[in-house]
C-alpha positions as CSV (number, residue, x, y, z in Angstrom):
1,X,-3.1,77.6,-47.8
2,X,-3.4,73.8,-47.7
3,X,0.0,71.7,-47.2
4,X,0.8,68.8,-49.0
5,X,2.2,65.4,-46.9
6,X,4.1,63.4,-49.3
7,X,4.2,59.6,-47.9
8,X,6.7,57.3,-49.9
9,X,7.0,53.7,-49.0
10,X,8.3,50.9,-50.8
11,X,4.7,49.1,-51.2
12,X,1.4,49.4,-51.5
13,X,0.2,46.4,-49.3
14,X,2.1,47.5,-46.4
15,X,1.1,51.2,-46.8
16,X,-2.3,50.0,-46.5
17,X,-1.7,47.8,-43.6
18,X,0.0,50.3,-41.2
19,X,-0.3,53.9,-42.8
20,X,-3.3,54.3,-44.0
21,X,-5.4,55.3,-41.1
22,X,-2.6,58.1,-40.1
23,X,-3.1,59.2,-43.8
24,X,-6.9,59.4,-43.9
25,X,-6.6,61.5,-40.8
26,X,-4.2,63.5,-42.4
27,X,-6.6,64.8,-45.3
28,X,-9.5,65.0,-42.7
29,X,-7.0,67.9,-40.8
30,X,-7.1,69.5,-43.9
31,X,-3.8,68.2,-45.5
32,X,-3.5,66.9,-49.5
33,X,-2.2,63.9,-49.2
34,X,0.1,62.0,-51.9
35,X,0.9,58.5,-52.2
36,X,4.0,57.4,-53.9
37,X,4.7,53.4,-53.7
38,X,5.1,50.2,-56.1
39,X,1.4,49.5,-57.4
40,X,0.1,46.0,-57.0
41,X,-3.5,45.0,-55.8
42,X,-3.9,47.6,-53.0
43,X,-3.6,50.6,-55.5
44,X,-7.5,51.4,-55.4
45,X,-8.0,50.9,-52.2
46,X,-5.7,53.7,-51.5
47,X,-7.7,55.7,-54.4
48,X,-10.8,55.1,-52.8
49,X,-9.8,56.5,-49.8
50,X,-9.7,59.8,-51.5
51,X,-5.8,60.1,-51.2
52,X,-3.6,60.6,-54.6
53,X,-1.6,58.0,-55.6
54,X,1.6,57.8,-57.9
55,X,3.2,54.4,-58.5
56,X,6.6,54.1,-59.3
57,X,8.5,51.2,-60.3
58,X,10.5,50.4,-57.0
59,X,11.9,46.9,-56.0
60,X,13.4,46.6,-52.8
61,X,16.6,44.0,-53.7
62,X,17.3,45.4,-56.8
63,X,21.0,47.0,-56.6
64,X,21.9,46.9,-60.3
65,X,22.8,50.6,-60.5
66,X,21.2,51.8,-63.6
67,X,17.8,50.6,-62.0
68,X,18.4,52.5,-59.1
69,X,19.9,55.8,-61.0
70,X,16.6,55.0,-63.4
71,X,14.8,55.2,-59.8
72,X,15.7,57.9,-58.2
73,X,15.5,60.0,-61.7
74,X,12.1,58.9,-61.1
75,X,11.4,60.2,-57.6
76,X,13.5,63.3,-58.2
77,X,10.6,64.2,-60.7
78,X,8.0,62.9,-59.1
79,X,8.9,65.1,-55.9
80,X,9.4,68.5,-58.3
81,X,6.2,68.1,-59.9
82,X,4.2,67.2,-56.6
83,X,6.4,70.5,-53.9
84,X,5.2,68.3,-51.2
85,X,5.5,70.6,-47.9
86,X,6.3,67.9,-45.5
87,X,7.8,64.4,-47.1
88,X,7.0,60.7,-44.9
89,X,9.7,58.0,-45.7
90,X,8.6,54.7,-44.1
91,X,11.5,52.1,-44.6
92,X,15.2,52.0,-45.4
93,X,15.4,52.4,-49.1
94,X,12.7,55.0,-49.1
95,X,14.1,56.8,-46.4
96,X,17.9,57.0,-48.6
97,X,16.3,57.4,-51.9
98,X,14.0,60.4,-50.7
99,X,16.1,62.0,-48.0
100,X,18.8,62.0,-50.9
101,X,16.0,63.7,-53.4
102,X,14.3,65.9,-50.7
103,X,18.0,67.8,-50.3
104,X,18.0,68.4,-53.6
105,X,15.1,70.0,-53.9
106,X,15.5,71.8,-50.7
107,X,13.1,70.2,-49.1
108,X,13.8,70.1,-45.3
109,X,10.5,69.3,-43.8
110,X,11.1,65.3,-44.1
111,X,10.1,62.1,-41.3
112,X,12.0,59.2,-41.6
113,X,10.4,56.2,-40.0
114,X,13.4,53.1,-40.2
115,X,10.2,51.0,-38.9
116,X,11.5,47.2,-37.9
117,X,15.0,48.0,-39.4
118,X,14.7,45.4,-41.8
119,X,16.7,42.4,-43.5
120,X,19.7,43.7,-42.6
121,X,19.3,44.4,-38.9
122,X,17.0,41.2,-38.1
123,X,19.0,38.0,-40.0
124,X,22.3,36.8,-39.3
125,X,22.8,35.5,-42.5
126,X,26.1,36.0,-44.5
127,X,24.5,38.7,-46.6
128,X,22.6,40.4,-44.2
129,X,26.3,40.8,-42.2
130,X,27.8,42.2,-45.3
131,X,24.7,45.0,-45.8
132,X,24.7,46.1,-41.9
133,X,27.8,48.3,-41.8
134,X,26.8,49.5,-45.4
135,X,23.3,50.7,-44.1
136,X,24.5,51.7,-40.9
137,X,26.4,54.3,-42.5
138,X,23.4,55.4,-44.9
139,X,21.4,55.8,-41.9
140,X,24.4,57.9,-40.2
141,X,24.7,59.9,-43.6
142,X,20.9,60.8,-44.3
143,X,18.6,59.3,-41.4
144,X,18.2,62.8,-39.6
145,X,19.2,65.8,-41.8
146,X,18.7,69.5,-40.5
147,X,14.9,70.1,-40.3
148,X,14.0,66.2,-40.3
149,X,12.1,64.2,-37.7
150,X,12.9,60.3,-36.8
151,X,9.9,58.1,-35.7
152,X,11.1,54.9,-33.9
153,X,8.3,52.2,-33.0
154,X,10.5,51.1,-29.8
155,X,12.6,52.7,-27.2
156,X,15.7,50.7,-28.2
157,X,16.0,51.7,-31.4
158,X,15.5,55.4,-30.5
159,X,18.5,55.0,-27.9
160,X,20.3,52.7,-29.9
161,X,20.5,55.8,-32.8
162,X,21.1,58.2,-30.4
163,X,23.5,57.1,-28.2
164,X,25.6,56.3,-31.4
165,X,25.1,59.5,-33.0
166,X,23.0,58.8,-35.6
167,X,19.8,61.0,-34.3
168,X,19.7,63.3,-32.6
169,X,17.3,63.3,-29.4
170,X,15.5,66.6,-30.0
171,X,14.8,65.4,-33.3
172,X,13.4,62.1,-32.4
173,X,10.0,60.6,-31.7
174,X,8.6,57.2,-30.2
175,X,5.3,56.6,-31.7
176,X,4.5,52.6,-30.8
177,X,3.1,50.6,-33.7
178,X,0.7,51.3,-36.6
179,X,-2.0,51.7,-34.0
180,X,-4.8,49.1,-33.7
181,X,-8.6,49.7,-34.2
182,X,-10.1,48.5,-31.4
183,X,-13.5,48.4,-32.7
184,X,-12.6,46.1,-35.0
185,X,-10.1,43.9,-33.0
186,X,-12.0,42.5,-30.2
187,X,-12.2,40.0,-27.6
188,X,-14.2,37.1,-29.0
189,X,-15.2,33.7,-26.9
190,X,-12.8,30.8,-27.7
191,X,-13.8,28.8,-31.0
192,X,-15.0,24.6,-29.9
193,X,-12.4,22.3,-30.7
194,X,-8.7,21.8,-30.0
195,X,-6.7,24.8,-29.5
196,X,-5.7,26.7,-32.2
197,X,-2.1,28.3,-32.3
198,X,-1.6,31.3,-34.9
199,X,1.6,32.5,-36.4
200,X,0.3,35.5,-38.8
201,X,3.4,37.2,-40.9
202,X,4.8,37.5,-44.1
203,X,6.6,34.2,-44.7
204,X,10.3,34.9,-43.7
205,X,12.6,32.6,-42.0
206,X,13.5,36.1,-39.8
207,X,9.8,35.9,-38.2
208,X,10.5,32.6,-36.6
209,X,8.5,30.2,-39.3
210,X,11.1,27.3,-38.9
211,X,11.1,27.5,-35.0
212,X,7.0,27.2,-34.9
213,X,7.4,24.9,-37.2
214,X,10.1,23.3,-34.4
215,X,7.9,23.5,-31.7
216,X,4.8,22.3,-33.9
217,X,6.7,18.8,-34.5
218,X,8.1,18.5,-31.5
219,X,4.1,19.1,-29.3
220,X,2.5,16.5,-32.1
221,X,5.3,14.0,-31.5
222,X,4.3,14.4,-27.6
223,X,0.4,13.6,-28.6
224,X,-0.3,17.2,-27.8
225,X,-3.7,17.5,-29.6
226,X,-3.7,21.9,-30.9
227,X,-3.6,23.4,-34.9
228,X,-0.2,25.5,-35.9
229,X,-1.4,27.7,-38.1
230,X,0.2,29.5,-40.8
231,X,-1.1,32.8,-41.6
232,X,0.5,35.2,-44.9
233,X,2.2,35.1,-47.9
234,X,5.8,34.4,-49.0
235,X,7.4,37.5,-49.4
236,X,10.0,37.5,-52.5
237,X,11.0,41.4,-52.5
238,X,12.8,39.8,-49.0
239,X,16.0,37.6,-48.8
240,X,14.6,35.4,-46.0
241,X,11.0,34.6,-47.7
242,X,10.1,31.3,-47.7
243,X,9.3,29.5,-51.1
244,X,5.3,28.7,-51.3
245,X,6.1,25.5,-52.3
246,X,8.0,24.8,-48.9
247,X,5.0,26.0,-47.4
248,X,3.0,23.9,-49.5
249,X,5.0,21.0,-48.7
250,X,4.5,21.6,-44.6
251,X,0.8,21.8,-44.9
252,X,-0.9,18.9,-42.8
253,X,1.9,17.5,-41.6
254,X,2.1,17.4,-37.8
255,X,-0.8,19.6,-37.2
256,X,0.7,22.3,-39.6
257,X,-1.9,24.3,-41.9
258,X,-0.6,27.2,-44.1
259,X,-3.7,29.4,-44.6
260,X,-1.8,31.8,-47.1
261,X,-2.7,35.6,-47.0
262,X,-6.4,36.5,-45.4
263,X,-7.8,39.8,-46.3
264,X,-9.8,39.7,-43.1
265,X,-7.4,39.2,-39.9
266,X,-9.9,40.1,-37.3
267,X,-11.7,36.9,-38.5
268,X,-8.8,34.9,-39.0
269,X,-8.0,35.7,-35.3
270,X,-11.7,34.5,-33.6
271,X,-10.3,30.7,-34.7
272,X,-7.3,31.3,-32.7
273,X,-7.2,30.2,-28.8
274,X,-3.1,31.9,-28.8
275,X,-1.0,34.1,-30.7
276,X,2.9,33.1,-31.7
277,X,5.5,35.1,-33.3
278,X,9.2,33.5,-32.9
279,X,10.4,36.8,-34.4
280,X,14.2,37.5,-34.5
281,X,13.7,41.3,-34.5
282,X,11.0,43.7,-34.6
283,X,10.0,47.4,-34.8
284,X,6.3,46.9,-33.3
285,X,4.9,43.9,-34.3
286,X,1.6,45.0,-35.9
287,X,0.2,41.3,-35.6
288,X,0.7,41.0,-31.9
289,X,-1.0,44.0,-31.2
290,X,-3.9,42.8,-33.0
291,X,-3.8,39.6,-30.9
292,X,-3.7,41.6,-27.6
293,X,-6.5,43.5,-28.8
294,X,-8.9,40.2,-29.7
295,X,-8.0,39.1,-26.3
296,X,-5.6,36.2,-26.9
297,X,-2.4,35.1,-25.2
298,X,0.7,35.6,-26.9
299,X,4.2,33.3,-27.2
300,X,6.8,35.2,-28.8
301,X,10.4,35.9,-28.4
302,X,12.4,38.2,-25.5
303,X,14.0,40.7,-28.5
304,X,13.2,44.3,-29.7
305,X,9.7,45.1,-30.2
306,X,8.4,41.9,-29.4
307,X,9.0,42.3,-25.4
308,X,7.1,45.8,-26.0
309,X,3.9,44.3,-26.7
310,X,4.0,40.9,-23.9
311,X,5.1,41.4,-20.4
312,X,6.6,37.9,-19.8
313,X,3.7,35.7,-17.2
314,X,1.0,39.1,-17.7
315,X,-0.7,38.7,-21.1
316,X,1.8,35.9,-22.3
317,X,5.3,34.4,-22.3
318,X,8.4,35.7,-24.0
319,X,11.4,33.1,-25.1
320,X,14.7,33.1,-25.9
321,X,15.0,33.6,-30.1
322,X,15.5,30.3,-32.1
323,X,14.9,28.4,-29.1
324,X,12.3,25.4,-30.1
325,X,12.3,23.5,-26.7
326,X,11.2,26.8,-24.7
327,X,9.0,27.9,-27.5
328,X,7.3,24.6,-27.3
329,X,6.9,24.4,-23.5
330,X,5.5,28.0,-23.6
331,X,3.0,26.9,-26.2
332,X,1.8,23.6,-24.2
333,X,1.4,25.8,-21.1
334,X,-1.3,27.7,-22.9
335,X,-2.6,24.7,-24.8
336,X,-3.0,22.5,-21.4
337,X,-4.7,25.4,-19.2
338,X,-7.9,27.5,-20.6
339,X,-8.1,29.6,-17.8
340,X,-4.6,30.9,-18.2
341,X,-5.3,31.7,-22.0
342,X,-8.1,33.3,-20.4
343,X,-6.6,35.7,-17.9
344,X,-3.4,36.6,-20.1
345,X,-5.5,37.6,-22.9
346,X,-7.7,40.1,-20.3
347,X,-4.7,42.1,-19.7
348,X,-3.4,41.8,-23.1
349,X,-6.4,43.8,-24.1
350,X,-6.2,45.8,-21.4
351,X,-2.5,46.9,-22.4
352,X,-4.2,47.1,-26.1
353,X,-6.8,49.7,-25.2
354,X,-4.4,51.7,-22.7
355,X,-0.7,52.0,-24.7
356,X,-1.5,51.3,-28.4
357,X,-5.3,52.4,-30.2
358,X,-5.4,54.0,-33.4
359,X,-6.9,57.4,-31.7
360,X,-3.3,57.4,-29.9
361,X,-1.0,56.7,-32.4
362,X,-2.8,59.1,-34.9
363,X,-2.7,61.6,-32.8
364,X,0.9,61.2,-32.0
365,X,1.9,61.3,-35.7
366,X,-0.3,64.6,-36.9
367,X,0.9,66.4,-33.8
368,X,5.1,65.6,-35.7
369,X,3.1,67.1,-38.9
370,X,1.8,70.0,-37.1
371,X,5.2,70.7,-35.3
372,X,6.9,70.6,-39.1
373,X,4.4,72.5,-40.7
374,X,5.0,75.3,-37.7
375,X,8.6,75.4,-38.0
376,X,8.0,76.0,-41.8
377,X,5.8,78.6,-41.6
């Protein structure tokens, strides 16, 4: 009898971006897959690729508390029509709401994936203080019921969660990343003209913009001649997104260029000479793997997730977060000295090809499926 693998995350765009592969390998193993997100502009893409898709109306700052009782009305309903046999929550919200809903339905075959930990776990702002203990204690109360399996993207957070009792270890699993497609992410022979320095993520203050934005300012005031670019949208379902019009307002100032969202990263990526993400936090970052793939060095910042991808002086440099003046040095390092981009980028696709390939991480995650579907059988 064919099982059905349930996958509820908060939106469509990011569903598609780092889930959709595992998905479509899912229904080619024989599973009937089901969608359930927030519907925006990547709804038919998911369609196309053959897997069901129910949208329901999710936002992820909403806490007025008929909205959220009207939500999880909604997924209760959506989960007894649909008897999913195994359940995938990918983010925090999802992983309350359905964890919450699964129980009730007696569901017990559920993965919860608290990929990057979010807001609350990567700013320091006044708010994000105020959420942390209050989602700390969700995740104590439903990250890992009886039955459940937790996916972390780093070794940190799978101690971290652990060690504080929040998982438990036989229940947990490190699978690193989304998984890169190495056919399409490839080494490609630097682009003529002055080096080009690429920042791609959604536009939050929490991925470092205003520190490459630092550094950026600081190089051009030096008459270091390189391009900061700016690649991905604002992202307003998130505290820290930055407004487009202070985006807007950077663009061509001080070699700064804000591309916006590209469809196409591979492509964006052959313009690039090196790869920066200033991140504060991270689960895996999905964009540095793509760089190490393509062959390019990387600059980014010596905190979770990001150290998993660079090994500081190998394929690139790590710095310490929100530091500017070591970001910047990092950057001219590469900038000056072609052959180092060069050899860093070799053994960031070597690490690529060997640690984090689609095949792998696909792999990794039907095997979780197979293990539930066993222990339900």
């Amino acid at each position: 009898m064919t099982k059905k693998i349930l996958y509820f995350i908060s939106e469509d765009w990011f569903f598609c971006s780092h889930f959709i592969e595992r998905a479509i390998a899912a229904s080619d193993a024989g599973y009937e897959v089901v969608v359930v997100t927030r519907e925006k502009v990547h709804g038919q893409v998911i369609r196309n690729a053959g897997l069901k898709l129910v949208p329901i109306d999710f936002e992820r700052r909403s806490i007025n508390p008929l909205r959220e009782l009207w939500l999880l009305r909604s997924l209760y309903l959506i989960y007894a029509q649909e008897r999913p046999d195994i359940i995938h929550h990918i983010a925090a919200k999802p992983i309350f709401y359905g964890t919450v809903v699964a129980r009730l339905l007696g569901i017990a075959a559920v993965v919860n994936a608290p990929v990057g930990m979010g807001y609350a776990f990567s700013s320091s702002d006044a708010k994000a203080r105020l959420l942390r203990p209050l989602v700390t204690m969700a995740y104590r109360l439903l990250l890992n019921p009886k039955g459940s399996r937790v996916i972390f993207e780093n070794a940190y957070d799978l101690h971290t969660f652990v060690n504080s009792g929040v998982a438990r270890q036989k229940d947990t699993v490190l699978i690193r990343g989304a998984g890169i497609n190495l056919n399409v992410f490839q080494p490609h022979p630097e682009p003529v003209g002055v080096p080009v320095v690429m920042l791609i993520a959604r536009m939050l203050h929490d991925k470092g913009v205003l520190e490459f934005l630092g550094a950026a300012k600081k190089l051009h005031a030096s008459g270091i001649a390189a391009r900061f670019v700016l690649v991905g949208d604002p992202d307003p379902g998130n505290p820290a997104s930055i407004p487009a019009e202070t985006l807007q307002s950077w663009n061509g100032k001080s070699g700064v260029e804000w591309w916006g969202w590209k469809a196409d990263i591979a492509a964006a990526l052959r313009q690039a000479h090196i790869a920066c993400l200033p991140s504060y936090r991270e689960g895996l970052p999905k964009s540095l793997l793509e760089a190490a793939a393509c062959g390019l060095p990387i600059v980014t910042t010596d905190t979770i997730g990001c150290r998993d991808v660079v090994e500081d002086g190998r394929n690139g440099f790590l710095v310490p977060v929100k530091e500017v003046t070591s970001l910047a040095a990092a950057l001219h390092r590469l900038i000056v000295n072609p052959g180092l981009r060069r050899t860093m980028g070799q053994k960031g696709r070597v690490r690529a090809e060997t640690e984090f390939s689609s095949e792998r991480v696909i792999g990794e995650t039907l095997a979780v499926y197979a293990q539930l579907k066993s222990n339900a059988s």
